[in-house]
C-alpha positions as CSV (number, residue, x, y, z in Angstrom):
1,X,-18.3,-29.1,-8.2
2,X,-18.9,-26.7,-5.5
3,X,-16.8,-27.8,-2.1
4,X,-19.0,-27.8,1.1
5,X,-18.0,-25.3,3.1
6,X,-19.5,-26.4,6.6
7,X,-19.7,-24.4,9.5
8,X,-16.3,-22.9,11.2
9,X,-17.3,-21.3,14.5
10,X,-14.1,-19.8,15.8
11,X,-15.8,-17.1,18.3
12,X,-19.0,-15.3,18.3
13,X,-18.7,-11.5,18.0
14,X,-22.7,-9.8,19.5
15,X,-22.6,-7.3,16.5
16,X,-26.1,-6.7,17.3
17,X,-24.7,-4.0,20.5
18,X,-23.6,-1.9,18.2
19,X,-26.9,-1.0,16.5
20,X,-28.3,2.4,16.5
21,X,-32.0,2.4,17.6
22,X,-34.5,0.1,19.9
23,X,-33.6,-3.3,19.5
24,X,-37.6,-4.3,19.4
25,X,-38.6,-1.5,17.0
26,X,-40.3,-2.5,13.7
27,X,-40.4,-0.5,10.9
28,X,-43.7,0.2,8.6
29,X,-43.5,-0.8,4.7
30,X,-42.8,3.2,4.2
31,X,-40.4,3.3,6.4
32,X,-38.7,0.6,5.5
33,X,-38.2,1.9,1.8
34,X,-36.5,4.7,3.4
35,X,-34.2,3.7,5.3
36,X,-33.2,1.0,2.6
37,X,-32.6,4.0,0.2
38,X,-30.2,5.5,2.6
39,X,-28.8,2.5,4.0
40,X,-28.0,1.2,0.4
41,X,-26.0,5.1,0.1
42,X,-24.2,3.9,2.9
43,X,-23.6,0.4,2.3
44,X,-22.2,1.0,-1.2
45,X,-19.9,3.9,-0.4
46,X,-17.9,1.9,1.8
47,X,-17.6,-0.9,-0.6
48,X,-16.1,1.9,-2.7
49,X,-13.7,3.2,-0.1
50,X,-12.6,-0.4,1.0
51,X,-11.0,-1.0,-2.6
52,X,-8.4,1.9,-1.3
53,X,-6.8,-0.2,1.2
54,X,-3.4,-0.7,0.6
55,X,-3.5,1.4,-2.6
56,X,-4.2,5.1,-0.8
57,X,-1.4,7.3,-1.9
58,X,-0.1,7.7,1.9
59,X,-0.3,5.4,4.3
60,X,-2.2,7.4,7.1
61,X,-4.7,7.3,4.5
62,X,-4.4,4.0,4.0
63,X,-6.3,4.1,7.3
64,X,-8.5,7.1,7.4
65,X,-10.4,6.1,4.4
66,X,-10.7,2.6,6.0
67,X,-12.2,4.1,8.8
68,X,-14.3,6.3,7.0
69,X,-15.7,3.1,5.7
70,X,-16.2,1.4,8.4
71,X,-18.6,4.3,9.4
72,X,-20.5,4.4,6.5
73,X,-20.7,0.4,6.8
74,X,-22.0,1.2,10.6
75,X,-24.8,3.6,9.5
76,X,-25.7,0.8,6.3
77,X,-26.1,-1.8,9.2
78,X,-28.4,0.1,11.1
79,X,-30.7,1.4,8.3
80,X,-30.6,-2.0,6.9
81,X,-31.7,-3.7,9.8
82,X,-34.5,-1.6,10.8
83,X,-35.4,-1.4,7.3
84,X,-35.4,-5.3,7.2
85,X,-38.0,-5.6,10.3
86,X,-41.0,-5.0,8.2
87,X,-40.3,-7.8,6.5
88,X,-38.4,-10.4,8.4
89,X,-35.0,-10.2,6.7
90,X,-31.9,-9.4,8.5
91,X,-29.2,-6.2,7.5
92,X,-26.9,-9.5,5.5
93,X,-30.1,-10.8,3.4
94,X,-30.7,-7.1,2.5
95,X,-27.1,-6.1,1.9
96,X,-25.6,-9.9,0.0
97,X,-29.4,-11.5,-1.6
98,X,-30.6,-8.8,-3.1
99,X,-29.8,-8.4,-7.3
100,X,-29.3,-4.9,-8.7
101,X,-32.9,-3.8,-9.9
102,X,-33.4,-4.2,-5.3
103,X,-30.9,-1.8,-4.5
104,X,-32.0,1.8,-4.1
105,X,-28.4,3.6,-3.8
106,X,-28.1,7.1,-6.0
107,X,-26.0,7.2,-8.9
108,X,-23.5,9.6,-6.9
109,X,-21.8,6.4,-4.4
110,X,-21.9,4.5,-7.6
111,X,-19.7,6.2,-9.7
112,X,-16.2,4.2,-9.8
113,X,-13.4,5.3,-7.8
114,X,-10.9,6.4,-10.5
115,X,-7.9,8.1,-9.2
116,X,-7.7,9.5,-6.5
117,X,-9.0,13.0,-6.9
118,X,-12.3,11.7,-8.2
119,X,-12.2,9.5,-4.7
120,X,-11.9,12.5,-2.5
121,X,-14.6,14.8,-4.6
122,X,-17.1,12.2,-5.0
123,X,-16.7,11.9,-0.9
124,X,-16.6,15.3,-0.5
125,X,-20.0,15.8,-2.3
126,X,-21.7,13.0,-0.7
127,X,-20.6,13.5,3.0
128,X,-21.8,17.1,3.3
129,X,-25.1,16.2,1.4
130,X,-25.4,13.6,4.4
131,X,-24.0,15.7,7.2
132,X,-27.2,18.3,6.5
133,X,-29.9,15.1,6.2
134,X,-28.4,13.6,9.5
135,X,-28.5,16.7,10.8
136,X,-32.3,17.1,10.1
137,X,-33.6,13.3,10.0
138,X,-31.8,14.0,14.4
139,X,-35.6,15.6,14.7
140,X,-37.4,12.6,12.9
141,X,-40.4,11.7,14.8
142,X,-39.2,7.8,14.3
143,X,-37.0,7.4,17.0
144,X,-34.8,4.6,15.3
145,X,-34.5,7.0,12.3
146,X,-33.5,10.1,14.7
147,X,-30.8,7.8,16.6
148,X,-29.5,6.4,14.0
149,X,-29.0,9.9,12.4
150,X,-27.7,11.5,15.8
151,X,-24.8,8.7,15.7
152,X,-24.1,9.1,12.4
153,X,-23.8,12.9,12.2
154,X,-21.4,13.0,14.7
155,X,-19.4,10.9,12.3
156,X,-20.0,12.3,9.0
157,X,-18.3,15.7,10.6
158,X,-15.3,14.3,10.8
159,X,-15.6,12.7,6.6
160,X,-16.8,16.1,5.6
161,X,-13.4,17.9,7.4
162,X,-11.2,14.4,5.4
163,X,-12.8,15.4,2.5
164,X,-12.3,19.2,2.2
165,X,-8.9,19.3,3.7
166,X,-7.7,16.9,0.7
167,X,-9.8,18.7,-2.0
168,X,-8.0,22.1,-0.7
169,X,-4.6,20.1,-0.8
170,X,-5.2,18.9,-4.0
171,X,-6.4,22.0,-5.7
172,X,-3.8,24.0,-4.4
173,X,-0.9,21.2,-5.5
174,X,1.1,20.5,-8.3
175,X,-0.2,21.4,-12.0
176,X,-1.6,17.7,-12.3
177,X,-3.7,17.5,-8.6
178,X,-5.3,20.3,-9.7
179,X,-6.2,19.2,-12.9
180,X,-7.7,15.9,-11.9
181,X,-9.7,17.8,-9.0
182,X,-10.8,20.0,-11.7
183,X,-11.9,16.9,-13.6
184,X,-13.1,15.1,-11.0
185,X,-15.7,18.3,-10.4
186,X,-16.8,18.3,-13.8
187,X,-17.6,14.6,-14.0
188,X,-19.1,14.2,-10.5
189,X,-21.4,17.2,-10.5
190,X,-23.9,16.1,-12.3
191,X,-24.9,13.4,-10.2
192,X,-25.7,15.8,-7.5
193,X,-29.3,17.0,-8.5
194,X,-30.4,12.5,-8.0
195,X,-30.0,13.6,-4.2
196,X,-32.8,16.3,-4.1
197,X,-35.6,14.7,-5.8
198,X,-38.9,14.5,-4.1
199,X,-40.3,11.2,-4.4
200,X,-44.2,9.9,-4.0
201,X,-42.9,7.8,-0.8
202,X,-41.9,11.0,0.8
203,X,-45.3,12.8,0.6
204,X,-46.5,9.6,3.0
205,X,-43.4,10.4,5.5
206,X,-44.2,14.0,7.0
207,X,-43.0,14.2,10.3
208,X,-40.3,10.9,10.0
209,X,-38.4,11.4,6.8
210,X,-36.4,14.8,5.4
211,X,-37.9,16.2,2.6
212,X,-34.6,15.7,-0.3
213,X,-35.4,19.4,-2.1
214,X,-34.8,21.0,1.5
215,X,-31.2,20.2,1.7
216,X,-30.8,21.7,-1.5
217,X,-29.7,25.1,-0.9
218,X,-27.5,24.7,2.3
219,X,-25.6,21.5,0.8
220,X,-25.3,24.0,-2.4
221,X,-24.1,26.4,-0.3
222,X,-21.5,24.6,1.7
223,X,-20.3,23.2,-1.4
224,X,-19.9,26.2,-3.3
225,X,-18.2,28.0,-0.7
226,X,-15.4,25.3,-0.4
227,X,-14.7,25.2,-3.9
228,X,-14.3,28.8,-4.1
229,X,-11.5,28.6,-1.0
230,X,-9.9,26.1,-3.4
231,X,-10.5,28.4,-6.1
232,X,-12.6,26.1,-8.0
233,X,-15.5,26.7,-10.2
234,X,-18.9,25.3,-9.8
235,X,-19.8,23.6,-13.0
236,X,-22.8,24.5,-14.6
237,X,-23.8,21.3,-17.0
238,X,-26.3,18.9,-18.1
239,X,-27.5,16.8,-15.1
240,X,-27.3,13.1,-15.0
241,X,-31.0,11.3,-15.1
242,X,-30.6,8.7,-12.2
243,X,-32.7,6.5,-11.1
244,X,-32.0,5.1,-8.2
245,X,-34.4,4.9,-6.2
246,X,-36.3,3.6,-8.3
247,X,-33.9,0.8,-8.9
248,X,-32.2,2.1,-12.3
249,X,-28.4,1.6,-11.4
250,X,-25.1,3.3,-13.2
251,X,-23.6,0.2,-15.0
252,X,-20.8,0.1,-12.2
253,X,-23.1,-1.1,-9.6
254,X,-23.7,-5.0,-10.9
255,X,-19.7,-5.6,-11.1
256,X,-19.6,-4.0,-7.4
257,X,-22.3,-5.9,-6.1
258,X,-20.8,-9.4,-8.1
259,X,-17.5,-8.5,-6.0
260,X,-19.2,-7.7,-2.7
261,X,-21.9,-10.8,-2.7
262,X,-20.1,-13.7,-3.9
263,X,-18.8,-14.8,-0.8
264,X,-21.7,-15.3,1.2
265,X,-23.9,-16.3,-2.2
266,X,-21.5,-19.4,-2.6
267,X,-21.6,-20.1,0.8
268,X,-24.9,-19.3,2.1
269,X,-25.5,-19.6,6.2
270,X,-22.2,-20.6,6.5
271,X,-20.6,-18.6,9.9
272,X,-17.3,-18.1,11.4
């Protein structure tokens, strides 16, 4: 028998402040499917990088990746609640009552942590794939989308710098770093291509949303170039078929999710 958890108000924090975008704005269907794609990136990679604290190998990063997710969780809130104005559900309904088959995240951000190397290339491939859409979606003619994007890019420089400083470190470590970062290439690469993909929905966003196969050559680029300074090779493999978007998840996402939605499932409207 499930206890009654009743309602513990010990303050009341205005979260709402910290929002990127006009407070009134409301977002059409399209829109809306868009921003839930990205927000879900967002949302899912910070769930990741929250399982780190306490277990980072140093204890400065103990904190950096906390921050980073606390970012990413920043940029999920805003995409999901401008996301959730076309249809009346706040950034918590989208993000804790929604099953798997809802979520639109890439198969990248859900690829399990593993040790650390695979932590720090999987963020490494992911932040400078956002740090070029920010840098575009800045000149969406939305203007949630482009302020939400101008906030966030300023951030996402500072994850794509975390990332490459600890995949040089690695690579250029002991006989083992190197050989998990070397693994950790390998096995991650292949989600990269999901990113790029030009779906229908995009063809009815000219003007507001970035077109995916754009970013392709300049995140290709940027990635290539710091994996040669590392003296890493770009793999050149099958590619993983993904399905995101379309709400066909890697098998890691519904133990994720379980972890990150049970709270406020067994408790539902309760606040503190």
């Amino acid at each position: 028998m499930t206890e009654s958890h009743g309602s513990v108000s010990v303050d009341e924090l205005r979260l709402a402040a910290e929002l990127s975008g006009a407070a009134d704005a409301v977002a059409t269907p399209d829109v809306a499917e868009y921003a839930l794609g990205l927000g879900d990136d967002a949302l899912i990679l910070a769930q990741q990088l929250g399982w780190w604290i306490s277990r980072a190998p140093e204890l400065e990063e103990d904190v950096a990746l906390g921050n980073i997710a606390l970012d990413l969780l920043g940029h999920a809130r805003s995409l999901l609640h401008y996301a959730g104005t076309a249809s009346g559900r706040s950034e918590d309904d989208l993000a804790y009552f929604r099953d798997e088959s809802e979520f639109r995240s890439v198969w990248l951000v859900e690829q399990p942590n593993g040790d650390f190397a695979v932590t720090i290339v999987r963020q490494l491939l992911a932040s400078v794939y956002f740090a070029h859409l920010y840098d575009r979606l800045r000149q969406s003619s939305d203007p949630t989308l482009a302020a939400i994007a101008e906030k966030s890019r300023r951030e996402i420089e500072y994850h794509v710098d975390h990332a490459t400083q600890w995949v040089l470190r690695l690579a250029g470590g002991t006989e083992e770093s190197r050989r998990r970062t070397v693994t950790a290439v390998t096995d991650l690469w292949p989600y990269l291509d999901e990113l790029f993909v030009d779906h229908p929905l995009i063809d009815r966003l000219d003007g507001i949303a970035v077109r995916p196969s754009t970013l392709y050559a300049a995140t290709m680029a940027e990635l290539t170039a710091t994996l040669g300074e590392a003296g890493l090779e770009v793999p050149n493999g099958p590619i993983a078929a993904g399905g995101g978007r379309q709400g066909r998840h890697f098998p890691t996402l519904g133990p994720l999710l379980a972890e990150m939605q049970v709270l406020a499932r067994a408790h539902p409207g309760a606040s503190w």
